[in-house]
C-alpha positions in Angstrom: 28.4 2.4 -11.2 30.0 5.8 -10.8 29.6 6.5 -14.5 26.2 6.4 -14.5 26.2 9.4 -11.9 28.5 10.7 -14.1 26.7 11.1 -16.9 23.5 12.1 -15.2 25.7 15.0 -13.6 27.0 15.6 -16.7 23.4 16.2 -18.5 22.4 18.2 -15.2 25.2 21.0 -15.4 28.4 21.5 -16.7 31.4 20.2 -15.0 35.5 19.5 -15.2 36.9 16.1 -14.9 38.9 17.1 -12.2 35.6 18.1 -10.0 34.5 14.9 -11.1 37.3 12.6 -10.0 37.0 14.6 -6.4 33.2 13.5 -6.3 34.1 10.0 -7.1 36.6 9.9 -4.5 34.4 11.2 -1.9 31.6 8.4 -3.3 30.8 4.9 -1.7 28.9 2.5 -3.9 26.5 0.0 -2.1 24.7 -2.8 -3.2 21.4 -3.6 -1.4 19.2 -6.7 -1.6 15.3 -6.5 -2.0 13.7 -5.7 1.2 17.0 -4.5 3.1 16.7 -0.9 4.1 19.4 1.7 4.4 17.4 3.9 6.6 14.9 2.1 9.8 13.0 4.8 12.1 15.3 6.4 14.9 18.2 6.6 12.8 20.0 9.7 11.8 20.0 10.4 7.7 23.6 11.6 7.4 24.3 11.0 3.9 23.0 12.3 0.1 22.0 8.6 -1.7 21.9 8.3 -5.4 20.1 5.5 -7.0 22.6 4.3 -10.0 20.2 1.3 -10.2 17.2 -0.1 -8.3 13.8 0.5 -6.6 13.1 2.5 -3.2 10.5 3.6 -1.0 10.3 6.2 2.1 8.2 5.2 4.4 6.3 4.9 7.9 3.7 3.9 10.0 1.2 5.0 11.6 -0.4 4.5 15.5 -3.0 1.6 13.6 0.3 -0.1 12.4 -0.2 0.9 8.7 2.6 1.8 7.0 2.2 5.1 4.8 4.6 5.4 1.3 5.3 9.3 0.8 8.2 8.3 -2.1 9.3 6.3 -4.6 12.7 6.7 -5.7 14.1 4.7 -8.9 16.8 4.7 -11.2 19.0 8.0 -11.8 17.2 9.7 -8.7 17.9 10.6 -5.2 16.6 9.0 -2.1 16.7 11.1 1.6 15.1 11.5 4.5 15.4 15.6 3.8 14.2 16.7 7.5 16.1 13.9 9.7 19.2 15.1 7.3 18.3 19.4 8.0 18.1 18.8 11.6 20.2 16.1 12.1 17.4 14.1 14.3 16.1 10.3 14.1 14.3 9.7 11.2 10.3 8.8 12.0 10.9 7.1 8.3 12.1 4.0 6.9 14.0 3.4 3.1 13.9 0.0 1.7 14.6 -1.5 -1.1 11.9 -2.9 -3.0 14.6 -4.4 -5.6 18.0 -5.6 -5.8 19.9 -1.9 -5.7 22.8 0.0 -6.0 23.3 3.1 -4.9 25.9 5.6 -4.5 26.5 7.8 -1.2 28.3 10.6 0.2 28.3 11.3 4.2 26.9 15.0 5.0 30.8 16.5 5.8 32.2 15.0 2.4 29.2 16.5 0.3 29.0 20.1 2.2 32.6 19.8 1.1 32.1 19.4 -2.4 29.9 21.8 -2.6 31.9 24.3 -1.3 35.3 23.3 -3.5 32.8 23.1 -6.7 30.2 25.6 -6.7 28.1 24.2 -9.9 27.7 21.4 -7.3 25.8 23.8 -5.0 23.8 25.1 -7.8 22.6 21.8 -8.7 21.9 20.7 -5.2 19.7 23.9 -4.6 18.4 23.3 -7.7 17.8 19.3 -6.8 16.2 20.4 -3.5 13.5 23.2 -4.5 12.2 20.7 -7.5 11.5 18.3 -4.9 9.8 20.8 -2.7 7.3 21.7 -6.0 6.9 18.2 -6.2 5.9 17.9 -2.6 3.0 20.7 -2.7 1.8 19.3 -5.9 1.8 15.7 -4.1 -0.1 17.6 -1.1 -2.7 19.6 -3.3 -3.6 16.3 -5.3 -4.3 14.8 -2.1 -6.3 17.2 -0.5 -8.8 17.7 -3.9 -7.7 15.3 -6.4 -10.4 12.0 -6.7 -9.4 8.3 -6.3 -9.5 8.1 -10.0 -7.6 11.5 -10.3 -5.3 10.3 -8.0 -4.4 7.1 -10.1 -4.1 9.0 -13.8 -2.1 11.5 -12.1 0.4 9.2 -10.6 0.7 6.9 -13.8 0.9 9.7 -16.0 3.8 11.8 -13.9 5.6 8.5 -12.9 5.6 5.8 -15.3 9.2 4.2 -14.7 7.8 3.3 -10.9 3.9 2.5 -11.4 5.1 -0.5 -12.9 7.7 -1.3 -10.3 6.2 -1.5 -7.1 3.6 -3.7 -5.8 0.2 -2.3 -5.7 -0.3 -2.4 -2.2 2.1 0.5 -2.2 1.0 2.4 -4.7 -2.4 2.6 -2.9 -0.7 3.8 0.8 1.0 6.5 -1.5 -2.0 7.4 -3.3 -3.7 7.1 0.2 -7.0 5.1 -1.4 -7.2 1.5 0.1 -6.3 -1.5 -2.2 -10.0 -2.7 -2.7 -10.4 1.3 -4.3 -7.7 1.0 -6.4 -8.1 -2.5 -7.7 -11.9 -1.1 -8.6 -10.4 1.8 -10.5 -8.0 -0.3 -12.7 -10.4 -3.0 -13.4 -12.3 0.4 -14.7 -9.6 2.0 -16.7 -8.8 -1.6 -18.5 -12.9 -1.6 -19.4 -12.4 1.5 -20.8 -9.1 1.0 -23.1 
């Protein structure tokens, strides 16, 4: 499973075989069943997870007992817990796999090594983590104007390899309409087609 980091790495930014064989041996691949989570609330997010394969979701709940997606993470992209990781506190999130997965990790010390022995490394990393923040406020502002319906074309249109891998249930909590709204709006959209 390594060579399919390596060749998304290798689209991302250029790099010798020699830095690559020093990521590999820092690497642990992991296989994880449907359901089985690699991070439960409490716990302390200490590593950077590739997803070589698979489906994952970030997640937590709130005082009613609802449990509130914020991310999706499939196939060729990264999966964290970013503030537990920062600040090295317990997570108030949970990661689970919503399909059989694997994934590829390195602990915090082993990749804040590699980053400083390879700098391209750092590059993409900071590159990695300031996309994600873009993605964050553009999640945020389509929350706080976007419509139900907006909400729904927005999310299949930026996301098509996960719409059709989760169960709907979960695309609801992360669009943050209930399941009755969003049921209304496909039976809508398929009138319309």
């Amino acid at each position: 499973m390594f060579k399919v980091f390596e060749e998304y790495l290798r689209q991302k930014i250029q790099i010798s075989d020699e830095d690559l064989e020093l990521i590999r041996a820092a690497s642990i691949e992991r296989k994880l069943r449907k359901w089985q989570s690699i991070l439960h609330e409490g716990e302390i997010w200490r590593i950077n997870c590739f997803i070589a394969s698979g489906c994952f979701r970030l997640y937590r709940f709130g005082e009613d007992g609802t449990d509130h997606t914020l991310r999706f993470g499939v196939d060729n992209w990264w999966i964290s817990d970013q503030e537990s990781y920062n600040n090295e506190k317990p997570s108030e999130y949970n990661i689970e796999a919503l399909a059989g997965s694997t994934v590829i990790i390195w602990d915090k010390e082993k990749w804040e090594a590699l980053m400083s022995a390879i700098p391209a490394l750092k590059l993409f990393t900071e590159q990695l983590l300031a996309r994600g923040y873009e993605a964050s406020q553009r999640r945020i502002f389509s929350l706080i104007s976007y419509s139900a319906e907006e909400k729904y074309t927005e999310f299949q249109k930026t996301y098509p390899s996960v719409f059709n891998r989760v169960p709907l249930h979960m695309v609801a909590s992360y669009l943050g309409i209930s399941r009755e709204t969003l049921s209304r709006i496909r039976k809508e959209f398929t009138k319309h087609k």
